[in-house]
C-alpha positions as CSV (number, residue, x, y, z in Angstrom):
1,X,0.0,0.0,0.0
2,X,1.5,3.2,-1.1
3,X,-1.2,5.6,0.3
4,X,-2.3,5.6,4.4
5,X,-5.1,3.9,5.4
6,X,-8.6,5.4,6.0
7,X,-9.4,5.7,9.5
8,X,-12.9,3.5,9.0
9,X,-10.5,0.8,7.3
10,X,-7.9,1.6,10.6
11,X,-11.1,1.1,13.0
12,X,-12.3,-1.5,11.4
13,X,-8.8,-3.5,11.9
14,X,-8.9,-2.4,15.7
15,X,-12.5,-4.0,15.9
16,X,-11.4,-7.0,13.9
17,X,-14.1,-6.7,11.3
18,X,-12.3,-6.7,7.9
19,X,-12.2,-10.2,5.7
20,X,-8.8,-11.6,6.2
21,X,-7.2,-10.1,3.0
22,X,-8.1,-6.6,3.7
23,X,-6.5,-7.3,7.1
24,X,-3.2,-8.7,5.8
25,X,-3.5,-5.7,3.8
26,X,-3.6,-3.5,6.8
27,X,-1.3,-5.2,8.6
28,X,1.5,-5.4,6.0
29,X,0.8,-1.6,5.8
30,X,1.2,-0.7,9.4
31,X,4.7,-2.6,9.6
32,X,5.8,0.3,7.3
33,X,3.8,3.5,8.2
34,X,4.5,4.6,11.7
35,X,1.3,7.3,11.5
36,X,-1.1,4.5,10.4
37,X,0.7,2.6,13.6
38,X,-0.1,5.4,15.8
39,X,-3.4,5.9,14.9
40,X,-4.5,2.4,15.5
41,X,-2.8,2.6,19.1
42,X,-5.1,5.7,19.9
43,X,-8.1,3.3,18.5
44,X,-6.9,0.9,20.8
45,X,-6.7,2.9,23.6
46,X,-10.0,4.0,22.9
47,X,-11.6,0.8,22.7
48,X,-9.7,-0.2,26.2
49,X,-11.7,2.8,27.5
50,X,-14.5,2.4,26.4
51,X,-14.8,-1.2,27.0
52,X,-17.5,-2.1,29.6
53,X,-16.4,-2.9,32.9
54,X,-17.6,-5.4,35.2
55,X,-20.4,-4.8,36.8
56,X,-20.0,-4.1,40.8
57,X,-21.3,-6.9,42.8
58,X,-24.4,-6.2,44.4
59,X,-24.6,-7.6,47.9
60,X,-28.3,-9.8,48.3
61,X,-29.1,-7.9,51.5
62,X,-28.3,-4.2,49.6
63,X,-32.5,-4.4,48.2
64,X,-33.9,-4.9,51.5
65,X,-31.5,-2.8,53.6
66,X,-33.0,0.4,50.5
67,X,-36.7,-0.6,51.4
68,X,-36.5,-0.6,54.7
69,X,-34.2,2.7,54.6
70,X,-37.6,3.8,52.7
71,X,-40.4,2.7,54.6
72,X,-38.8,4.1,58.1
73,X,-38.1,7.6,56.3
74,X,-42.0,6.9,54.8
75,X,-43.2,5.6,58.8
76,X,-41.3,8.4,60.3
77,X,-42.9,10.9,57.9
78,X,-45.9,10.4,58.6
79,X,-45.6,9.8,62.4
80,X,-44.4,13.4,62.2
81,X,-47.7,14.8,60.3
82,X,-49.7,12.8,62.9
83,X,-48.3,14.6,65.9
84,X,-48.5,18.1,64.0
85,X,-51.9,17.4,63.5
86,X,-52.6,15.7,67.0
87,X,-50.9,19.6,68.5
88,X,-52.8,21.1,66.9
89,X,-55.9,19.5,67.8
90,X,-55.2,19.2,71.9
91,X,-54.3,22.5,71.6
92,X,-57.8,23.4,70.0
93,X,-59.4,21.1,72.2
94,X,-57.7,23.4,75.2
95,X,-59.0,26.6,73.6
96,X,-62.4,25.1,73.8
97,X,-62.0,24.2,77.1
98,X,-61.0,27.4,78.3
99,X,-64.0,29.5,77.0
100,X,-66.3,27.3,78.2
101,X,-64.7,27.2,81.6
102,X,-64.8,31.0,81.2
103,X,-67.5,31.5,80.3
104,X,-69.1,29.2,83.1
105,X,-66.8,31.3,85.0
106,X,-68.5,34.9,84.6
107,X,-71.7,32.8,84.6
108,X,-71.9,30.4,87.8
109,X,-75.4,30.2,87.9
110,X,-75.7,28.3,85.1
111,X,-73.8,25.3,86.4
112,X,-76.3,24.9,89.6
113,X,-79.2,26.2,88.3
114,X,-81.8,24.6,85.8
115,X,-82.9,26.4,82.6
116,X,-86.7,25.9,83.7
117,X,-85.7,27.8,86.7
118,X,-84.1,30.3,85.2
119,X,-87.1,31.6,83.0
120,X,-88.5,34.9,84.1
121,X,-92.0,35.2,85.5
122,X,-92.8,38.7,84.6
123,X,-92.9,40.0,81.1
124,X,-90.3,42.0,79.0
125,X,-91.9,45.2,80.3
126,X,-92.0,44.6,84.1
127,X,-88.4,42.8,84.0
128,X,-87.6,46.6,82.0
129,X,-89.1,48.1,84.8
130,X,-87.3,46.7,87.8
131,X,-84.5,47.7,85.9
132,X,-85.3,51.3,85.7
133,X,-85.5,51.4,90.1
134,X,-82.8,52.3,92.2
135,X,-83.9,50.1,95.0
136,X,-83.3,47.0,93.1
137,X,-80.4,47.2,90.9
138,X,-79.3,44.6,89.1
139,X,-75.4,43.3,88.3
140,X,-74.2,43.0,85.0
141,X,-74.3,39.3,85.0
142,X,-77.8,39.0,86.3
143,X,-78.6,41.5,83.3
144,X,-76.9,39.5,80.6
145,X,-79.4,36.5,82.0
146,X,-82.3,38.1,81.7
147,X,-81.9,39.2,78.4
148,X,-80.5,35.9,77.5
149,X,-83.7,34.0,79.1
150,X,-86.2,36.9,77.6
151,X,-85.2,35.7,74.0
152,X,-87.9,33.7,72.3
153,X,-87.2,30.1,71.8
């Protein structure tokens, strides 16, 4: 061969495709031609790098130990949205509680004393009217009940 070798015909030699006269061809070539021969070492060099490597070994265990890893981050996840939620609750629960207990608070009668008992015997006008004396002035709290029991049910 007189002229260098095409790279494809170079490539193919590395990859040990050509028909075995075109690859005495290229090999009688290369004996000569030291770019040709350099060439086909940075092919091979190439292919070395490229080649696949082994695979790493996998240990059995290495599937389960990941799905366990998983579910606990999963489990733990949504232990801690529970007990956000389960704050917030208790502590809405506890807001609850402390109006009621307030309110029962400014309003003790209500905890001894039955509804029944608690409706008025006189009429809008009279219980206005008692109101309206000096001699029998009425709290606050005794007001707020009798406007509370004077609504109609």
């Amino acid at each position: 061969m007189k002229s260098h070798v095409s790279p494809e015909q170079l490539s193919a030699f590395v990859d040990r495709v050509l028909d075995g006269p075109e690859m005495r061809a290229v090999d009688t070539h290369l004996r000569t031609c030291e770019d040709c021969r350099r060439q086909v070492d940075e092919f091979r060099q190439l292919r070395e790098r490229l080649r696949p490597r082994a695979a790493a070994q996998v240990p059995p265990f290495f599937a389960a130990r990941v799905t366990a890893a998983v579910r606990a981050r999963r489990t733990q996840r949504f232990a801690d949205e529970m007990a956000w939620v389960a704050k917030r609750w208790a502590a809405g629960m506890a807001l609850v509680l402390l109006i009621v207990l307030l309110w029962f608070a400014r309003n003790p009668a209500e905890l001894t004393t039955a509804p029944e008992e608690m409706t008025l015997s006189a009429d809008s006008t009279a219980t206005l009217a008692l109101l309206g004396t000096e001699d029998q002035a009425l709290s606050a709290d005794e007001v707020l009940q009798l406007a509370v029991w004077e609504l109609p049910r």
